[in-house]
N, C-alpha and C positions, 0 to 999 in steps of 0.2 A: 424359242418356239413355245408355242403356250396351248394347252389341250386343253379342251371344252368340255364339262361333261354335265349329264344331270342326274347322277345315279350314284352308287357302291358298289364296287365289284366283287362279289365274293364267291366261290363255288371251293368244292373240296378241292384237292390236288392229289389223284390218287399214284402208287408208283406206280414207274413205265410197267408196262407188263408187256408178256411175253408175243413169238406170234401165233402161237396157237386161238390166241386169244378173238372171239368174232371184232369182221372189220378188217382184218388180216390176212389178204391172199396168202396163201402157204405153197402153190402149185408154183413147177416152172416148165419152161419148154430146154427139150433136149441139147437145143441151139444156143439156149441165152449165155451169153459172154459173160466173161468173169465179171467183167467191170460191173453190167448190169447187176448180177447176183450180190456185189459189194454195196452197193448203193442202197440197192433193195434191201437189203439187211439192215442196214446204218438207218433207212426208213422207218423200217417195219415197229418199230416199238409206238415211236413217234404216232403213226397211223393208228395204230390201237387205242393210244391214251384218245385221241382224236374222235375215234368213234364212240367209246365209253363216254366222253364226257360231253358230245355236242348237242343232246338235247337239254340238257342242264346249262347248259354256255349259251345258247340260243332262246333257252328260257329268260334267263339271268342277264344278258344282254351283254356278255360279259366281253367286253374289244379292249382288255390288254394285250400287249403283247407276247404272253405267254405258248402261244399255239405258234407265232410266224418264229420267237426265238429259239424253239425246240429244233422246228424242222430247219433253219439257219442252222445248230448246231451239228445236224445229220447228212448238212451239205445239201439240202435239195438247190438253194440257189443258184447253185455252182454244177445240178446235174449235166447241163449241156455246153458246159466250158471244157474245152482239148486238155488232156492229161496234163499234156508239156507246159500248159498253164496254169496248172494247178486243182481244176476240176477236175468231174466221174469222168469225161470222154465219152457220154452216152450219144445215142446217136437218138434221130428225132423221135421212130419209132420204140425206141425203147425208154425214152421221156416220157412220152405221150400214157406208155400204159402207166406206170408211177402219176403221170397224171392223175388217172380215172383212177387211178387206188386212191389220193387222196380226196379227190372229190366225193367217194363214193363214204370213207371216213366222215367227210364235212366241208360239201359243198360250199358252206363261208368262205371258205380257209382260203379254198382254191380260186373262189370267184374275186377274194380281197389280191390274190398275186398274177392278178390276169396280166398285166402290164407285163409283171414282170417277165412272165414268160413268152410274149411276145416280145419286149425291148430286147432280152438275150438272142432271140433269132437275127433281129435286127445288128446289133451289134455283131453276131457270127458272119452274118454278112457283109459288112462293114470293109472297106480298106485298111490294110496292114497300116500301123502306124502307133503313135503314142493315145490316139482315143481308145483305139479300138484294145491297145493293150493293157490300159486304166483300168476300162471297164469289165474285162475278160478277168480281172486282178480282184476287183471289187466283186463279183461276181462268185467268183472263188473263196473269197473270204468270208463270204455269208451275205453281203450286204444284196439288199433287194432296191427297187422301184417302183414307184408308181406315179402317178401323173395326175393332174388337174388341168383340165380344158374345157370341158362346158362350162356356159355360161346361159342365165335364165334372162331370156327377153333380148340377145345379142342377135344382129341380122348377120346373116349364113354368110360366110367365111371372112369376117370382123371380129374382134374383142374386145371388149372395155378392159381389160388387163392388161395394162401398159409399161413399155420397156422405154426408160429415158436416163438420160445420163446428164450426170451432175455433174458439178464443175469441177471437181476433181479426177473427171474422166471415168468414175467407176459407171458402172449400167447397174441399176437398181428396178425388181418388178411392185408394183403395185396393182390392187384390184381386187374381186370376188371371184372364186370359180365354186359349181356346184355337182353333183356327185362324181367328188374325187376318190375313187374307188380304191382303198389301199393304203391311204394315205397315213392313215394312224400307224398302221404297221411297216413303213417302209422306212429305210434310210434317206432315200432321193424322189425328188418330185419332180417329175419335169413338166414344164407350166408350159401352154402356149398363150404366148403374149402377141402384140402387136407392136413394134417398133414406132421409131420418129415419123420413117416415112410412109406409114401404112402397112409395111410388108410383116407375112408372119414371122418366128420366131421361136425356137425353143429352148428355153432355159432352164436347165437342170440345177438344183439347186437341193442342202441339205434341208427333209423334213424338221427337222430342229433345228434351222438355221434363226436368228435373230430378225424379229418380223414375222416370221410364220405363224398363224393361228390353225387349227386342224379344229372342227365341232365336231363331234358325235351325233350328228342332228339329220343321219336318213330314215324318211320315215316310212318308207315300205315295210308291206306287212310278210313279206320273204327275202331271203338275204343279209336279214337284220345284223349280221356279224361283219359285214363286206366293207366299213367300212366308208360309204360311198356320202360320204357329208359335205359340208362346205369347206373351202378355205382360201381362207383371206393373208393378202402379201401387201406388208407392210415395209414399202424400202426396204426391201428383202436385195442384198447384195449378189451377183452374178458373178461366178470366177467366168472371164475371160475363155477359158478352154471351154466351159459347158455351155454354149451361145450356139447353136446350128441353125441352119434355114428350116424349116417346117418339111420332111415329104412328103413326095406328090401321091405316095403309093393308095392313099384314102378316096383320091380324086377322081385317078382315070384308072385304077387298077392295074398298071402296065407293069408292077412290081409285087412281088408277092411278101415281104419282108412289112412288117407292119402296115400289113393292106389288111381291106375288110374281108376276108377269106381265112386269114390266122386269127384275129379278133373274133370272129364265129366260130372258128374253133374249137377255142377253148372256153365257150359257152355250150359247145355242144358233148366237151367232155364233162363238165359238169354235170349237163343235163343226163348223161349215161352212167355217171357216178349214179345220182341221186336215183336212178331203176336199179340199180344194181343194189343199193340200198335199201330197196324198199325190199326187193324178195329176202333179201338178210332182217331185215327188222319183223317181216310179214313171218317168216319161217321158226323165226326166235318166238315170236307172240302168241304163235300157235303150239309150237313144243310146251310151251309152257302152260298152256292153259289144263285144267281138270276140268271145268263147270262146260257143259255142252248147255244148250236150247231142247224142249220138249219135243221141240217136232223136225230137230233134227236126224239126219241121216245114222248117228252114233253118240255114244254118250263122249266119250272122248272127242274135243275136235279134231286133234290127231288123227282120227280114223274117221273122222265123218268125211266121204268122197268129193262133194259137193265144196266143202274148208281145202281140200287138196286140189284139187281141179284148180280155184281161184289162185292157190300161189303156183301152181302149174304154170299159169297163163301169167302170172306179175314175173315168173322168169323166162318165159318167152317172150314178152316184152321188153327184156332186161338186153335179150341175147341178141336180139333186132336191134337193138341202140348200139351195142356193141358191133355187129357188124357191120352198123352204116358208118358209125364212128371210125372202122376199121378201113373202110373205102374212101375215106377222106384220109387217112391218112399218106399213103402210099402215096398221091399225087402230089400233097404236100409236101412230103420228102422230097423227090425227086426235084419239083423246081428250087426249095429252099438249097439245095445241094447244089444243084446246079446255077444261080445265081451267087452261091457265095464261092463258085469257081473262073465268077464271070464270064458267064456263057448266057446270052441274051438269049431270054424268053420266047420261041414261036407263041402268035397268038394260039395256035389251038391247046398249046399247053398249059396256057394263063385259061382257058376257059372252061378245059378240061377241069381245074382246081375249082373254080368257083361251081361248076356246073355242081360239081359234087360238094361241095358245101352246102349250097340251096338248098339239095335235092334228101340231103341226110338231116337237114335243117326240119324237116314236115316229117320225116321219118322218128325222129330221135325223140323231139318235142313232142311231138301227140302220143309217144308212146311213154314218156316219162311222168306226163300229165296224165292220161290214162292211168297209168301202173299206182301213181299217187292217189287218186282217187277211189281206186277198188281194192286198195290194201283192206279198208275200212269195212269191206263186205267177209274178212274171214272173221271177224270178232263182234260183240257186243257193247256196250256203252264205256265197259272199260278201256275198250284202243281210243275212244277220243280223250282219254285223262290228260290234262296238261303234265303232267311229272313222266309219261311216257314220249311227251312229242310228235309223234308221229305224225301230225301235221305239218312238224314243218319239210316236209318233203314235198307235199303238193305246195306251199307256200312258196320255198325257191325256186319247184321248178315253176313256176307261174310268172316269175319274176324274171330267170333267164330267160322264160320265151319269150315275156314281152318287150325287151331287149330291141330286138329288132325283128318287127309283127311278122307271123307266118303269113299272112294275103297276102305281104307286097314281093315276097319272094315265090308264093306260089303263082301269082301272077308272071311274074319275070318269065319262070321256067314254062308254062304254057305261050306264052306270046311267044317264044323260043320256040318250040316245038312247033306251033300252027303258022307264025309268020318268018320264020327264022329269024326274028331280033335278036341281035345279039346280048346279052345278058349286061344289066345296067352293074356296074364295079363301084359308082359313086355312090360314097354315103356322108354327108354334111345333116348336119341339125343347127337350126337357127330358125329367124323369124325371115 
């Protein structure tokens, strides 16, 4: 494997600190399970160092893997794998919040192991067997994933990334893929290719496998840590076990297990992290300040009403992302749970999930983008300092909404409503 880079990565390493420390939920509910409380502990350092250091790490451009090998060691990979296998045994809701903790620490982080925690639902769901027990193993032992699938200028659902086998029988991939989201940081990649005969294909195969190149080369002005560069497979060899058909779940939506309704998701915990972030950084920037405005409300910002009111409202905006966040969860459980019991889907239950994705999609995003925008209205020329950051909160979330546009989903949910169309589940990109 060979990594591309055009830079020096240096930032301090400061030690873990405690969870007192801001960036650090300290609250629990009366309810939450040991297990959860264990995990969340094992986290919580991890999250701290996370928050302290990601606008320096975001400044610095810094994508080693220093941040994905912490939280590896804390076991996040492994939080949705069953005890008996070796993981937390966390259940999806109580994933989900460890989620937004760490998005809310550094949206990067979380945006770079999107796959991954999509692939582990996937694989939960999965048939008993020797794949599904591999991966549940690997999973547990820290190792992550992430994938390479688009491709620039390819027609909608074709690849130029091609799986052919050489005379010795092995299958070897070759080709370009571009924002492979994670890829730096993962152990495994799973490519999709296209076969001899046309059909697709998914090859899983080690990020440092012999042939792989990974660049550093995504050039968005948010998310800049995620990741999301090119990489190129050079007679990159295929073990035999990691070769699957492509699912359909992207297509027709009949499956909720790596369908576009998990994939939104966890863009939408991101986008709730980074409010939730904002009233912790907006709250910190005001505590701190002494120097008021002449014609403001108090000499202190602190007491000026007008400075309170605004993080008033960046944490009611915070609380709304959280509660749409928190209505999408709950459906998602239920079908994930119930598909990995094999129990087939009613459609109103499949629609029920995405209804609620869409609809917390316009809720979460304009208010994460809003909350990022009017952080700037509690401070003076100081909150725009590059050594503070603070932009890059409107920077990622700018980037996870553009992800996939709010029109075409706030379209969908009206045509729904006024014509009863049923809600489009397919999402391809191509020419």
């Amino acid at each position: 494997m060979t990594t591309t880079t055009d830079r020096t990565d240096t930032i301090s390493r400061p030690a873990d600190v405690g969870t007192t420390d801001p960036g650090v939920p300290t609250t629990a509910h009366p309810a939450d399970r040991p297990q959860f409380l264990a995990a969340r502990a094992r986290l919580a350092p991890v999250f701290a160092w996370l928050a302290e250091t990601a606008a320096e790490r975001d400044r610095e451009r810094v994508t080693d893997r220093e941040a994905t090998d912490r939280l590896a060691a804390a076991g996040f990979p492994g939080l949705r794998v069953p005890e008996d296998a070796g993981g937390a045994g966390l259940t999806f809701p109580e994933a989900a919040r460890l989620y937004v903790e760490l998005a809310e620490a550094d949206s990067n982080v979380l945006q770079a192991l999107r796959v991954h925690v999509v692939n582990v639902e996937t694989v939960l769901g999965s048939p008993a067997g020797p794949r599904r027990e591999r991966w549940l193993h690997r999973f547990a032992t820290g190792e992550t994933v992430a994938n390479a699938t688009t491709e620039i200028g390819n027609r909608t659902g074709h690849y130029e990334t091609r799986l052919t086998t050489r005379p010795d029988g092995s299958a070897v991939v070759n080709g370009r893929k571009a924002y492979s989201t994670g890829t730096l940081y993962a152990d495994w990649t799973i490519v999709v290719v296209e076969d001899e005969d046309g059909a697709e294909r998914a090859a899983t195969v080690r990020s440092d496998a012999p042939g792989v190149t990974l660049h550093d080369d995504w050039d968005g002005f948010g998310q800049r840590l995620s990741a999301s560069g090119t990489t190129e497979f050079t007679d990159v060899v295929v073990d035999p076990e990691e070769l699957t058909p492509v699912g359909q779940s992207l297509d027709d939506g009949s499956s909720i297990f790596a369908s576009q309704a998990i994939f939104q998701f966890v863009h939408l915990v991101g986008l709730t992290g980074i409010a939730r972030a904002v009233v912790r950084d907006a709250a910190a920037y005001v505590a701190g300040r002494t120097r008021g405005f002449s014609h403001g409300a108090a000499r202190r910002p602190g007491d000026d009403p007008q400075v309170l009111q605004v993080v008033g409202e960046l944490e009611a905006a915070a609380f709304g992302a959280q509660a749409a966040l928190d209505a999408v969860v709950g459906p998602l459980d239920r079908a994930l749970r119930a598909e990995a019991a094999g129990a087939p889907l009613a459609e109103a239950e499949v629609d029920a999930v995405y209804t609620a994705v869409y609809a917390a999609q316009q809720v979460i995003a304009r208010a994460a983008l809003d909350a990022a925008t009017r952080l700037f209205e509690v401070g003076g020329a100081s909150a725009t300092l590059r050594t503070r950051g603070l932009d890059r909160h409107w920077r990622n979330a700018r980037v996870l909404a553009s992800h996939n546009p709010l029109i075409y989903r706030a379209r969908l949910l009206g045509d729904r409503a006024v014509n009863g169309t049923p809600l489009e589940r397919h999402y391809r990109l191509g020419g």
